[in-house]
N, CA, C and O atoms as CSV, one atom per row, in Angstrom:
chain,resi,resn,atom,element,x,y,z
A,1,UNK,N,N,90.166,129.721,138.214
A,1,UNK,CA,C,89.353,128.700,138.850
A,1,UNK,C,C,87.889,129.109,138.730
A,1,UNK,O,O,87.612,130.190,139.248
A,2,UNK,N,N,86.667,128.273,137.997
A,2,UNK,CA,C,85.485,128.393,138.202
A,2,UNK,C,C,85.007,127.378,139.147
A,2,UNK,O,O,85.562,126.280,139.181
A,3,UNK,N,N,83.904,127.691,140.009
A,3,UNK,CA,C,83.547,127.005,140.662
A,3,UNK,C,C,81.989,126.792,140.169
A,3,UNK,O,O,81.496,127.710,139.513
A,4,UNK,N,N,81.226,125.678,140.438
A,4,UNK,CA,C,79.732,125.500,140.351
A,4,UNK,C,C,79.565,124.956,141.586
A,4,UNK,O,O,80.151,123.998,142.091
A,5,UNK,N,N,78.350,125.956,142.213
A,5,UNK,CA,C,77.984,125.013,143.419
A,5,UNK,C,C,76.359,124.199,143.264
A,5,UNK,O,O,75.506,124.777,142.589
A,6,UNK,N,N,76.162,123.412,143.650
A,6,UNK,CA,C,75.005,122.730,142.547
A,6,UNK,C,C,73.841,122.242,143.797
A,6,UNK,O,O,74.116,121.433,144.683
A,7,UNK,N,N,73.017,122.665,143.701
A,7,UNK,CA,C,72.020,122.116,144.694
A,7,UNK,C,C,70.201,121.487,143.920
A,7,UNK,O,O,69.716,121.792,142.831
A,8,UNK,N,N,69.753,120.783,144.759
A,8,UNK,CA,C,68.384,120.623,144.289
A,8,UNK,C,C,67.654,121.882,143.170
A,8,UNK,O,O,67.516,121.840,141.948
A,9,UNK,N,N,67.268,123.001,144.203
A,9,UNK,CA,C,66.423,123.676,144.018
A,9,UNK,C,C,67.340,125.089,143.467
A,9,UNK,O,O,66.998,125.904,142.610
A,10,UNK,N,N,68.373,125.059,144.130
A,10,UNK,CA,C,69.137,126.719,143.965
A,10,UNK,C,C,68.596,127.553,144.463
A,10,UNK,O,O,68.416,128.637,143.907
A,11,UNK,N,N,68.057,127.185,146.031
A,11,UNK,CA,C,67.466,128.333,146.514
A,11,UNK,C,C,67.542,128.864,147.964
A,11,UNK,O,O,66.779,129.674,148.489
A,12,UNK,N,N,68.781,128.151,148.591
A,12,UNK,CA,C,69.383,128.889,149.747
A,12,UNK,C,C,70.955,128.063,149.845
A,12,UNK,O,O,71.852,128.663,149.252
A,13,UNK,N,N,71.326,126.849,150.484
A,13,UNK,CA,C,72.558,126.482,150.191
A,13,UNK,C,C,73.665,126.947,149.401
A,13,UNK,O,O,74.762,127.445,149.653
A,14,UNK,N,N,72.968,126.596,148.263
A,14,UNK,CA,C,73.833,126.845,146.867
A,14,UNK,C,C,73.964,128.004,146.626
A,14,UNK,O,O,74.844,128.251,145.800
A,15,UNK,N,N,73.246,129.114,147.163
A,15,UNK,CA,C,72.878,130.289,146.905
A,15,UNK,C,C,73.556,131.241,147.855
A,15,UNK,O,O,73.754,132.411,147.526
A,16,UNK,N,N,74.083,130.541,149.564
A,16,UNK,CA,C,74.293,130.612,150.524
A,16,UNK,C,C,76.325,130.979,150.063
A,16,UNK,O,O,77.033,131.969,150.245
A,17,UNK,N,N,76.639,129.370,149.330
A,17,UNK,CA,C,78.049,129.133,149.127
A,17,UNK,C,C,78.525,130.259,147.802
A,17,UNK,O,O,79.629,130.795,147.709
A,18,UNK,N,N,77.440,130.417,146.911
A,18,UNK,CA,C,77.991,131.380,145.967
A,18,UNK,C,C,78.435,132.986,146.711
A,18,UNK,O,O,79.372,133.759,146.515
A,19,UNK,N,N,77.402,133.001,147.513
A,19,UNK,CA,C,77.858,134.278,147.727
A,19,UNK,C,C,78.596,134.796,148.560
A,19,UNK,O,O,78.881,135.993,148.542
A,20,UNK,N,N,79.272,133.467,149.933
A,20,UNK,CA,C,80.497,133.787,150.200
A,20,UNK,C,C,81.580,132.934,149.326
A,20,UNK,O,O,82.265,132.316,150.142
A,21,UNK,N,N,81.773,132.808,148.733
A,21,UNK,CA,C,82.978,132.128,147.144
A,21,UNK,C,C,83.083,133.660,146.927
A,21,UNK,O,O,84.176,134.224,146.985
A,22,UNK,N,N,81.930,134.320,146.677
A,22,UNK,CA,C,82.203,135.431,145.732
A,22,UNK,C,C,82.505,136.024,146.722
A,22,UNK,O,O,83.035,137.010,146.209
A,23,UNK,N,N,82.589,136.217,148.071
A,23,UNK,CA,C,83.398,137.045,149.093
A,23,UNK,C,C,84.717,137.130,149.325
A,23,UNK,O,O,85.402,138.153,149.315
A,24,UNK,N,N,85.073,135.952,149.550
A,24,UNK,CA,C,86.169,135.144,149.725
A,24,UNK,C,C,86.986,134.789,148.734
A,24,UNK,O,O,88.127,135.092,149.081
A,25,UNK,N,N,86.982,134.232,147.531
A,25,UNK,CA,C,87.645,133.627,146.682
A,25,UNK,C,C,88.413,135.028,145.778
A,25,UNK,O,O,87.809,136.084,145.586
A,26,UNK,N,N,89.991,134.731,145.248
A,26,UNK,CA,C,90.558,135.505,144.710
A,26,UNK,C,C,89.901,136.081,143.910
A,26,UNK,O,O,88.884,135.540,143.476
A,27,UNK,N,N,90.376,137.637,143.382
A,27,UNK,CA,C,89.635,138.256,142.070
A,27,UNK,C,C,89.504,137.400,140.767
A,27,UNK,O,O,90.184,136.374,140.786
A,28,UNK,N,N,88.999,137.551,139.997
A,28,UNK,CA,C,89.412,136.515,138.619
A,28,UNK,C,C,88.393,135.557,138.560
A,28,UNK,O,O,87.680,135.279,137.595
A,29,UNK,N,N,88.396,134.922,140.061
A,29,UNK,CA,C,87.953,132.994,139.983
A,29,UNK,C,C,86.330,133.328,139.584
A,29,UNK,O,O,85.721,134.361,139.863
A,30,UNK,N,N,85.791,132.090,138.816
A,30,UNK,CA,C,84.154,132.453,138.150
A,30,UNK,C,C,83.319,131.651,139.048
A,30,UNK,O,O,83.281,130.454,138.763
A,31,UNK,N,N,82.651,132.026,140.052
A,31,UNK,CA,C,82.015,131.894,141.088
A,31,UNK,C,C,80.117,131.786,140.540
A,31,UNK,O,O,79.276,132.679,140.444
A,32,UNK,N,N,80.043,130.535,140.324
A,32,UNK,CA,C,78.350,130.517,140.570
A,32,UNK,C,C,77.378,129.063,140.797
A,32,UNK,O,O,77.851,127.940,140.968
A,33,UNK,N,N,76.000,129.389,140.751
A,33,UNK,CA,C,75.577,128.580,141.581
A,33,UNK,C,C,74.221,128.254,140.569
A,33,UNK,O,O,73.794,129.012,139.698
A,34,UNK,N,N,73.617,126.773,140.974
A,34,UNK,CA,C,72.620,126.331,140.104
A,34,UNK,C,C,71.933,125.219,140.624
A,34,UNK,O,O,72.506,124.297,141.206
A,35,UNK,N,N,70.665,125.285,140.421
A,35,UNK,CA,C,70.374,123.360,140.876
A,35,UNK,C,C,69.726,122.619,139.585
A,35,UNK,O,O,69.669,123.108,138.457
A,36,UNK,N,N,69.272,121.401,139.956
A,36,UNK,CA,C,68.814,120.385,138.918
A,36,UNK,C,C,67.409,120.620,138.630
A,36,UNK,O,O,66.760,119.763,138.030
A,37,UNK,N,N,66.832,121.831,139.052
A,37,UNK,CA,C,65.739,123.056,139.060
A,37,UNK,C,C,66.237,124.253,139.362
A,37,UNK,O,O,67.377,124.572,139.699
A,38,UNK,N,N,65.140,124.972,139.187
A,38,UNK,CA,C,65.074,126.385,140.188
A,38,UNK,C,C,63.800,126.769,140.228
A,38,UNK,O,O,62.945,127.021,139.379
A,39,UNK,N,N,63.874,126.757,141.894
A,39,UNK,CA,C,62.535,127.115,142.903
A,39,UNK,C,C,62.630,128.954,143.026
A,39,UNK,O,O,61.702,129.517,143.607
A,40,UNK,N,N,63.678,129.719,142.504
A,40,UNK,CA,C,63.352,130.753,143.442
A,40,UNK,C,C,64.599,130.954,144.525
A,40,UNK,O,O,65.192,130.072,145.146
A,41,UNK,N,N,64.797,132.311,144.553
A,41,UNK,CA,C,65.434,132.402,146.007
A,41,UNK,C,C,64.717,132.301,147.550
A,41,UNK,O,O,63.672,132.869,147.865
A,42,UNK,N,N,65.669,131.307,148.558
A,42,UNK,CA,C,64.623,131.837,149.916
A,42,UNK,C,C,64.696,132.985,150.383
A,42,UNK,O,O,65.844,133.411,150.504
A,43,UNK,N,N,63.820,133.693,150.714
A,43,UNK,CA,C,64.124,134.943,151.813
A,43,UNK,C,C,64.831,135.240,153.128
A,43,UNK,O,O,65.322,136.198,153.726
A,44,UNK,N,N,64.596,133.673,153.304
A,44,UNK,CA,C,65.180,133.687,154.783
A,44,UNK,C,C,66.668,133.652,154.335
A,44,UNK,O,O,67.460,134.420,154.881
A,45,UNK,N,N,67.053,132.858,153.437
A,45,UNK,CA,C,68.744,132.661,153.250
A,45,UNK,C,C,68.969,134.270,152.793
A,45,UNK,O,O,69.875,134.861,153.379
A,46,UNK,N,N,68.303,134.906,151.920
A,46,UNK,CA,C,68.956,136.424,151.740
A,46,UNK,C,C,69.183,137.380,153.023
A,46,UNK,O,O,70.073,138.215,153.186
A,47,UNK,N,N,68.073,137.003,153.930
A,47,UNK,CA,C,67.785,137.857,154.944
A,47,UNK,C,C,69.074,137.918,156.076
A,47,UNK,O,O,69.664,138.766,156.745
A,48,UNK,N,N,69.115,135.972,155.756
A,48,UNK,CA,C,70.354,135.497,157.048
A,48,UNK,C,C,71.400,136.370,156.165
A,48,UNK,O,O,71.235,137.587,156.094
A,49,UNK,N,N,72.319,135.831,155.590
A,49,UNK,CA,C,73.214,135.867,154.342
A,49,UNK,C,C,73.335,137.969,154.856
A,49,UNK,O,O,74.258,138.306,155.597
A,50,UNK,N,N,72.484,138.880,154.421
A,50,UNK,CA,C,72.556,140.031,154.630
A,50,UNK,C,C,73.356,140.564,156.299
A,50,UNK,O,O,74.285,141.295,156.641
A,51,UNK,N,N,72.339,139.691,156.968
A,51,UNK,CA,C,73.404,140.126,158.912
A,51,UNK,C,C,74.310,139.926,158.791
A,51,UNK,O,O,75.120,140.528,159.497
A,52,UNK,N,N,74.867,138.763,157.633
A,52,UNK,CA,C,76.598,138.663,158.169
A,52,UNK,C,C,77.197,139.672,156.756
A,52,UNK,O,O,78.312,139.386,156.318
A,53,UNK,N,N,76.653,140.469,156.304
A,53,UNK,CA,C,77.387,141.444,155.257
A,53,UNK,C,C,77.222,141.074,154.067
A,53,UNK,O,O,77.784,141.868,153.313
A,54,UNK,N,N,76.484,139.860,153.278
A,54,UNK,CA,C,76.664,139.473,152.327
A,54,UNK,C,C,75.267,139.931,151.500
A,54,UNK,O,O,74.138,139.794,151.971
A,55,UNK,N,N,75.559,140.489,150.206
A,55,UNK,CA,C,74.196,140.570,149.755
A,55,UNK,C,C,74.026,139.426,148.434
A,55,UNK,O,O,74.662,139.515,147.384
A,56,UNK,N,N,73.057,138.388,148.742
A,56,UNK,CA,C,73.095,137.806,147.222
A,56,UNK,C,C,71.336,137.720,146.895
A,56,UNK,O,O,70.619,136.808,146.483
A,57,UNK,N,N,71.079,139.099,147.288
A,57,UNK,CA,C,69.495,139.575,146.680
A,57,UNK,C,C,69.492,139.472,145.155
A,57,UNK,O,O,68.506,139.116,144.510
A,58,UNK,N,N,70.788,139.845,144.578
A,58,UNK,CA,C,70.647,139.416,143.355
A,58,UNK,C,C,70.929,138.443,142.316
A,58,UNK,O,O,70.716,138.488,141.104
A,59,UNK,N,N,71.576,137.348,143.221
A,59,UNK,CA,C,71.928,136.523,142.579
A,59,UNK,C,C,70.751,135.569,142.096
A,59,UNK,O,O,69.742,135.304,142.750
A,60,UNK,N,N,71.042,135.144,140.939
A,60,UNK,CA,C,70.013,134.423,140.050
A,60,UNK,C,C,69.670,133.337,140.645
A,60,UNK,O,O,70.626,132.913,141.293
A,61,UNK,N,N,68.355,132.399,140.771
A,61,UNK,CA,C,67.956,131.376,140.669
A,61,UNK,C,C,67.988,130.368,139.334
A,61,UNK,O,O,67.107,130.390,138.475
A,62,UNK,N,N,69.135,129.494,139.304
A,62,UNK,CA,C,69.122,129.060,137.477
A,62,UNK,C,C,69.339,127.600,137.736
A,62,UNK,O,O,69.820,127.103,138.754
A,63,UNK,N,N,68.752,126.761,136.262
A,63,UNK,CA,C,68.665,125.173,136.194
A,63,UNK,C,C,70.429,125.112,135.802
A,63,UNK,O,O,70.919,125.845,134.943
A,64,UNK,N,N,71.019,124.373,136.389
A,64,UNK,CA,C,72.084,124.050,135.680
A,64,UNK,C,C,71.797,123.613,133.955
A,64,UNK,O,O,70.805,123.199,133.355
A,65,UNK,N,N,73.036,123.903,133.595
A,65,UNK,CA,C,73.077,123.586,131.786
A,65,UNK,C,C,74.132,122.929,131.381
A,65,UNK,O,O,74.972,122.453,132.145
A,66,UNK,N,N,74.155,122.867,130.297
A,66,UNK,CA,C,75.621,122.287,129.731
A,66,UNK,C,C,77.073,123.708,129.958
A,66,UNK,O,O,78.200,123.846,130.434
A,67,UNK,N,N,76.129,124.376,129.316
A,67,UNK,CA,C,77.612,125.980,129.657
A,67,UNK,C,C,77.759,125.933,130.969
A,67,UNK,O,O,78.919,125.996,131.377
A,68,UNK,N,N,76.807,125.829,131.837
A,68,UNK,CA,C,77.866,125.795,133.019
A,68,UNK,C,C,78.818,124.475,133.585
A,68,UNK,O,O,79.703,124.490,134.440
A,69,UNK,N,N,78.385,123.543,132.924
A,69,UNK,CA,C,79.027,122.540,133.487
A,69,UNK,C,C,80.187,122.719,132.554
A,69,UNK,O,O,81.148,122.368,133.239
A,70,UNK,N,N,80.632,123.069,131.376
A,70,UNK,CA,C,81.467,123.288,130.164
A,70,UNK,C,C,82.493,124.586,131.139
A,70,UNK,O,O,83.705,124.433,131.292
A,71,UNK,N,N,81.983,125.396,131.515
A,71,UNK,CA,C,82.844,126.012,132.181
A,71,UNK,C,C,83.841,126.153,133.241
A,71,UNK,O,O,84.903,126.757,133.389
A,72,UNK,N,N,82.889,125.146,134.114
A,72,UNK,CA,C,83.455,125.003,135.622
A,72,UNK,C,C,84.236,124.290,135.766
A,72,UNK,O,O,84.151,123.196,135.207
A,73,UNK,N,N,85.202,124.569,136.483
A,73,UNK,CA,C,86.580,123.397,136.795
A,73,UNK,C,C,86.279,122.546,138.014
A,73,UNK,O,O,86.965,121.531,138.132
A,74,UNK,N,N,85.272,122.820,139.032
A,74,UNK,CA,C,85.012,121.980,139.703
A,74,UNK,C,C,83.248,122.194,140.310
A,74,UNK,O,O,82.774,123.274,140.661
A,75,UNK,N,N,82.599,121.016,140.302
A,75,UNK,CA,C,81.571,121.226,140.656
A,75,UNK,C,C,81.223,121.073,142.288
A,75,UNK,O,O,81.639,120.029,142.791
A,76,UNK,N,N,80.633,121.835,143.014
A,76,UNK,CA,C,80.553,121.273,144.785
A,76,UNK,C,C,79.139,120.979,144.909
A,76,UNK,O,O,78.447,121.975,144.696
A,77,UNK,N,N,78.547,120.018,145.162
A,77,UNK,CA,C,77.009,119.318,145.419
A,77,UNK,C,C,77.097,119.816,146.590
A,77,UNK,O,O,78.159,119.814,147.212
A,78,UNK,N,N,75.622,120.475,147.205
A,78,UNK,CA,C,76.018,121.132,148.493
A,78,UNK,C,C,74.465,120.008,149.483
A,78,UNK,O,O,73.976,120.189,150.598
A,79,UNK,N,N,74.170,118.988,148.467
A,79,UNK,CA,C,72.788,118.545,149.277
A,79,UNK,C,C,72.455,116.941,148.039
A,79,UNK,O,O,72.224,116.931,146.830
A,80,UNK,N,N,72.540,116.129,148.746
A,80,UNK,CA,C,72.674,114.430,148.909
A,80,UNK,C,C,71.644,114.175,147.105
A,80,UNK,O,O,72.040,113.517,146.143
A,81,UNK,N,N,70.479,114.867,147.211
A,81,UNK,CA,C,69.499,115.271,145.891
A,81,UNK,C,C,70.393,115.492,144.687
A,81,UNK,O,O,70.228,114.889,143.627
A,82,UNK,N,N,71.429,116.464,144.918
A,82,UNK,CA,C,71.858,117.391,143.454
A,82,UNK,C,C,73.141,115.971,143.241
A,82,UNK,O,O,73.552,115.486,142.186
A,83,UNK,N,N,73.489,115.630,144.593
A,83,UNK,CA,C,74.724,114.800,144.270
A,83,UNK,C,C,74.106,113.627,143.427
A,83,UNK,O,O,74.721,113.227,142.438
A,84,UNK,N,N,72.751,112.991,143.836
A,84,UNK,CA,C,72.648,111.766,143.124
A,84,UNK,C,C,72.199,112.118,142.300
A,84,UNK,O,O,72.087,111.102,141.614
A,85,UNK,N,N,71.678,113.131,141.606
A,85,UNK,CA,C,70.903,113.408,140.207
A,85,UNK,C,C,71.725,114.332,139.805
A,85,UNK,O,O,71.158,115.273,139.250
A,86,UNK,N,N,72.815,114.402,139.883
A,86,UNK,CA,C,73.848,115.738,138.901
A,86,UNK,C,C,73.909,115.335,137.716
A,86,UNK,O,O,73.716,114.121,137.644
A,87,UNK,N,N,74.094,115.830,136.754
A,87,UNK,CA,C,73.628,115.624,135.627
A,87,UNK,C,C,75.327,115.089,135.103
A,87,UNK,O,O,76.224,115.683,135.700
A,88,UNK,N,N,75.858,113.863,133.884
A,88,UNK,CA,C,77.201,113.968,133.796
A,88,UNK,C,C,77.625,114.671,133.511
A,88,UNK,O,O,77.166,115.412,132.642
A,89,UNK,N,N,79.057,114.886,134.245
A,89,UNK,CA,C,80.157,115.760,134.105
A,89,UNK,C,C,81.236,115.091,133.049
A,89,UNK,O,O,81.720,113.962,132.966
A,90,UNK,N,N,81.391,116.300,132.282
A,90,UNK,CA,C,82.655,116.151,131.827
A,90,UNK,C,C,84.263,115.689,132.513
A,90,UNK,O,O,84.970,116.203,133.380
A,91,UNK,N,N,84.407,114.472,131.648
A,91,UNK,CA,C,86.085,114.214,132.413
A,91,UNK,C,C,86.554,115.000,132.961
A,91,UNK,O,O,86.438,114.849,134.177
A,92,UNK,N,N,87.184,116.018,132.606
A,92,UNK,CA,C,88.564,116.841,133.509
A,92,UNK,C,C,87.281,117.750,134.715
A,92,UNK,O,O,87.541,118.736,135.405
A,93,UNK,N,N,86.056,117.080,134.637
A,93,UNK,CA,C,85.692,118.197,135.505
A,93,UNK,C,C,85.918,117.674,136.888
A,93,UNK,O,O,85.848,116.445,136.847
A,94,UNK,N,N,86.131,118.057,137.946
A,94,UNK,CA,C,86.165,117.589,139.315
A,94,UNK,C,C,85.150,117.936,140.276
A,94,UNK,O,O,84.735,119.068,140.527
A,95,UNK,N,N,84.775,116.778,140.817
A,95,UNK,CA,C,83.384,117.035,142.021
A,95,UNK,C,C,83.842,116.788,143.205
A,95,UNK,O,O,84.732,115.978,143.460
A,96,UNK,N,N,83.168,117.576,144.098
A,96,UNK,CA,C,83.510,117.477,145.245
A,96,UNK,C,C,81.800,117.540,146.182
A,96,UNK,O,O,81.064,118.507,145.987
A,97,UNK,N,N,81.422,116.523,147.046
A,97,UNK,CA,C,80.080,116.889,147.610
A,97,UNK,C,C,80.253,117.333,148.871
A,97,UNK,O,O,81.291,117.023,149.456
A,98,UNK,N,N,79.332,118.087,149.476
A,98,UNK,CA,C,79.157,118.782,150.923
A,98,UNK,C,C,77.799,118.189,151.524
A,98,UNK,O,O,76.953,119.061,151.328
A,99,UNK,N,N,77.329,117.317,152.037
A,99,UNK,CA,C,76.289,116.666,152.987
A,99,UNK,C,C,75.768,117.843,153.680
A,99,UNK,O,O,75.897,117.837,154.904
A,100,UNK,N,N,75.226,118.813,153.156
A,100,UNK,CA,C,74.280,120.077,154.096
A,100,UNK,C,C,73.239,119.666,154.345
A,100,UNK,O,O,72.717,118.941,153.499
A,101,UNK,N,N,72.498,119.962,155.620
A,101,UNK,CA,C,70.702,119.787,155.689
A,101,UNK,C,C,70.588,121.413,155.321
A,101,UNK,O,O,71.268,122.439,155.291
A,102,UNK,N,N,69.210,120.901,155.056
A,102,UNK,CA,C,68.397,122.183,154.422
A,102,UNK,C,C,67.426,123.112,155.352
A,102,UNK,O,O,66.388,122.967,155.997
A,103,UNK,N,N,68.273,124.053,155.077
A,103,UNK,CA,C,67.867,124.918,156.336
A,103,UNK,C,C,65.901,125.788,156.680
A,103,UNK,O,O,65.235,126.394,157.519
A,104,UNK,N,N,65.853,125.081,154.994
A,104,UNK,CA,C,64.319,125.906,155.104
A,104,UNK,C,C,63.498,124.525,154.899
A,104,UNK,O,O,62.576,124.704,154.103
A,105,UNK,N,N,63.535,123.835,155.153
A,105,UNK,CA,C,62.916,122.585,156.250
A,105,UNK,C,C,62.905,122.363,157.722
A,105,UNK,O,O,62.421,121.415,158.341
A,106,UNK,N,N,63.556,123.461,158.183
A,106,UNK,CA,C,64.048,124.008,159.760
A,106,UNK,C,C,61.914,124.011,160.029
A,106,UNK,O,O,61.021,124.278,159.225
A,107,UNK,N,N,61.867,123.642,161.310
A,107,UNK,CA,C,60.526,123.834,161.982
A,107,UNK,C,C,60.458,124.454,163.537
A,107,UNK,O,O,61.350,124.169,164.336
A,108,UNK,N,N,59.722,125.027,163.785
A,108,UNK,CA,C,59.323,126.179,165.207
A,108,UNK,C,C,59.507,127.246,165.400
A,108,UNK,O,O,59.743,127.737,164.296
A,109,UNK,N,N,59.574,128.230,166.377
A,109,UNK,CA,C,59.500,129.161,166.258
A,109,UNK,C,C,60.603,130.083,165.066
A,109,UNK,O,O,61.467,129.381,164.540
A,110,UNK,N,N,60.581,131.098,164.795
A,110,UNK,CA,C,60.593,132.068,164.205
A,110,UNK,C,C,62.226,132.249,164.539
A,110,UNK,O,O,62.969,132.217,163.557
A,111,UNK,N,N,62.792,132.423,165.769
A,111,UNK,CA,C,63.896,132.343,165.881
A,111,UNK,C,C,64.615,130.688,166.158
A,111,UNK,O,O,65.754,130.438,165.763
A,112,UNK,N,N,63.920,129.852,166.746
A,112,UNK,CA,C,64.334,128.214,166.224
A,112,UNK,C,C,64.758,128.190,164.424
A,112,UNK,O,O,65.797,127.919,163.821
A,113,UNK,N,N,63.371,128.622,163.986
A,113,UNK,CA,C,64.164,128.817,162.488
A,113,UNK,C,C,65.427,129.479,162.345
A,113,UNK,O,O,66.489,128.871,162.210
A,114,UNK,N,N,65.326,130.547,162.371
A,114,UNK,CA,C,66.267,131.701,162.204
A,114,UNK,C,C,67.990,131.253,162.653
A,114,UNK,O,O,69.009,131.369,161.973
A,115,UNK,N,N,67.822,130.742,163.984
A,115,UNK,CA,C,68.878,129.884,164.397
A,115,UNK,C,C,69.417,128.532,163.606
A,115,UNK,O,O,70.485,127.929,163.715
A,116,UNK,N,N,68.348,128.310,162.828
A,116,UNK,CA,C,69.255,127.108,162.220
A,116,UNK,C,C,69.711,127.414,160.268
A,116,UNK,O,O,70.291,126.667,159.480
A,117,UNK,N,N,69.244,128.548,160.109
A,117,UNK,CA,C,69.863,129.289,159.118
A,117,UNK,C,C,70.981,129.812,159.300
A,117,UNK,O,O,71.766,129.721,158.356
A,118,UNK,N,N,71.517,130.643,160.744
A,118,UNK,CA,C,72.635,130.841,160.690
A,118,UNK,C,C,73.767,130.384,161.105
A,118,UNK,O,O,74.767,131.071,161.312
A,119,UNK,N,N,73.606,128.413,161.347
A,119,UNK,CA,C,74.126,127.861,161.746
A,119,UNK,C,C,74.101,127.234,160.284
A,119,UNK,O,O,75.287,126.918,160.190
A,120,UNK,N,N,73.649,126.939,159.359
A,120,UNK,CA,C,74.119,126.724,157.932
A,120,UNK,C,C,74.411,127.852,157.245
A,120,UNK,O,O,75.112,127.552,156.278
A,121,UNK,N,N,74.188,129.032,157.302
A,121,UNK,CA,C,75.096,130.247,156.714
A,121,UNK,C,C,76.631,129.813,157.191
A,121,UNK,O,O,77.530,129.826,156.350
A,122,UNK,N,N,76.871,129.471,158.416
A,122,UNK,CA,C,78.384,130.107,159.568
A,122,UNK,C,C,79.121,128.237,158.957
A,122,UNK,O,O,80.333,128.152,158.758
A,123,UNK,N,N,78.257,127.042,158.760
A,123,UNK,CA,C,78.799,126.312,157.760
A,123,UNK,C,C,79.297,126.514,157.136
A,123,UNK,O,O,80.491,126.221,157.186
A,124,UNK,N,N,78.654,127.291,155.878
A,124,UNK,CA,C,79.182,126.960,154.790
A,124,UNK,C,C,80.084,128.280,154.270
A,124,UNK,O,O,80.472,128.289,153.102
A,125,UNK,N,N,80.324,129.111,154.943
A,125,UNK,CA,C,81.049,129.624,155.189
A,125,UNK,C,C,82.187,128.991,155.517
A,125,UNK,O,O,82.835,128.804,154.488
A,126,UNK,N,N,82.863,128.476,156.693
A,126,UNK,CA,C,83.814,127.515,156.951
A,126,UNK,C,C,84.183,126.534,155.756
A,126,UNK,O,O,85.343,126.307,155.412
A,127,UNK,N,N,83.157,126.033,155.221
A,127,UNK,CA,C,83.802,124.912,153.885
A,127,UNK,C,C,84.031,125.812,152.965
A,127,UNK,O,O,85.211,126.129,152.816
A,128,UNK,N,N,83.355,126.245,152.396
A,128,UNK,CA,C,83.997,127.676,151.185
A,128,UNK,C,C,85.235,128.585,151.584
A,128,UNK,O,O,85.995,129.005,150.711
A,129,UNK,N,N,85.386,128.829,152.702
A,129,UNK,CA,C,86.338,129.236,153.558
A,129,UNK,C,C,87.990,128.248,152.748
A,129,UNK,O,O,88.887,128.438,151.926
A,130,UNK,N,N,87.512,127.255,153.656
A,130,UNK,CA,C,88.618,125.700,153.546
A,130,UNK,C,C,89.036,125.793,151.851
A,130,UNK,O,O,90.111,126.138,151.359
A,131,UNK,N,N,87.706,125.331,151.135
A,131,UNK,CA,C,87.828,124.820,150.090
A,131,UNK,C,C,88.606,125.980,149.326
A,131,UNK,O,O,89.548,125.431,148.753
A,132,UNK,N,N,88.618,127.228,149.092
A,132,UNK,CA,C,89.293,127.772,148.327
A,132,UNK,C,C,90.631,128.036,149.108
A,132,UNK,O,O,91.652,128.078,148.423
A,133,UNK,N,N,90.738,128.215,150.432
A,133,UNK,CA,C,92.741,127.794,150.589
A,133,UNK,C,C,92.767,126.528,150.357
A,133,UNK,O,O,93.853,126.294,150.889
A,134,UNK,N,N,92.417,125.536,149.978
A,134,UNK,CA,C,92.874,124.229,149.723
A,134,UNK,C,C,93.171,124.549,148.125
A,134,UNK,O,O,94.324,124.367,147.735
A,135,UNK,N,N,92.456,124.885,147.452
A,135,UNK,CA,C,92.875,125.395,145.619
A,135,UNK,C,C,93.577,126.158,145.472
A,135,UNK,O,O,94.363,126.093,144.527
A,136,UNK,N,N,93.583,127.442,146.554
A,136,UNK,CA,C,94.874,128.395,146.260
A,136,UNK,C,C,96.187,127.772,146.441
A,136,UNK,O,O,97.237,128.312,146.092
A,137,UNK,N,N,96.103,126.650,146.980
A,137,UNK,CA,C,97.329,125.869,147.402
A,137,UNK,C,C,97.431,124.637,146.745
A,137,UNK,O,O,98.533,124.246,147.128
A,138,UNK,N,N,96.925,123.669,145.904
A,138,UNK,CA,C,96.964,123.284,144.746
A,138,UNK,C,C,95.252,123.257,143.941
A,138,UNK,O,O,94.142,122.840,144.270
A,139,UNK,N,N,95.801,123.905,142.833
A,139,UNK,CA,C,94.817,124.196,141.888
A,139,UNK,C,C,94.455,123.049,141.156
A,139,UNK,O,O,93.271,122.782,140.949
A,140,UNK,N,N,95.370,122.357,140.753
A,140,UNK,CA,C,95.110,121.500,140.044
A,140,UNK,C,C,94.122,120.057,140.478
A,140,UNK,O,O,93.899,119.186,139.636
């Protein structure tokens, strides 16, 4: 199973779901992430993402392409932007979208922010969670 998780920018969401997929999801499965740009990673999503054990300091900021869409068996839109401008997919590919707000549009204090990052970290966690026992249990 490859997964693409596909966002605007690729720079906290998408970035957020790759790197618990890559926590979570069986050995083997090809786990990655891209938007219809790339802005960059946020800091704040590495920073959140790090308290709960996860490091994706290194995961890439990348434009989606054709190889990745050629690869992936299913694509997940994690933000309303990537869903209406995804670029076409190949037939057998399968999409699935996730309606996230964007956590680094969050406004006020420092921990108001902070709080609403790890209330979309502890999200999307739960759907990446779901979504791969729902494939381990039919793949197809």
């Amino acid at each position: 199973m490859n997964i693409l998780f596909l966002c605007t920018g690729n720079s906290c969401r998408s970035q957020m779901a790759e790197g618990w997929a890559k926590r979570l999801a069986p050995p083997g499965w090809g786990i990655a992430s891209a938007g219809i740009e790339a802005h960059g990673k946020n800091p704040r999503a590495i920073a959140t993402m790090a308290e709960a054990g996860v490091d994706i300091a290194n995961q890439e900021s990348a434009r989606v392409d054709a190889a990745m869409l050629d690869a992936a068996d299913l694509v997940v839109t994690v933000c309303g932007h990537a869903d209406e401008h995804c670029p076409a997919l190949p037939p057998r590919l399968r999409k699935e979208h996730w309606p996230l707000s964007d956590p680094a549009k969050a406004r006020g204090t420092e921990q108001e922010i902070a709080a609403v990052f790890r209330a979309a970290r502890d999200d999307i966690r739960q759907r990446v969670a779901e979504l791969i026992a729902r494939l381990q249990q039919d793949p197809a």
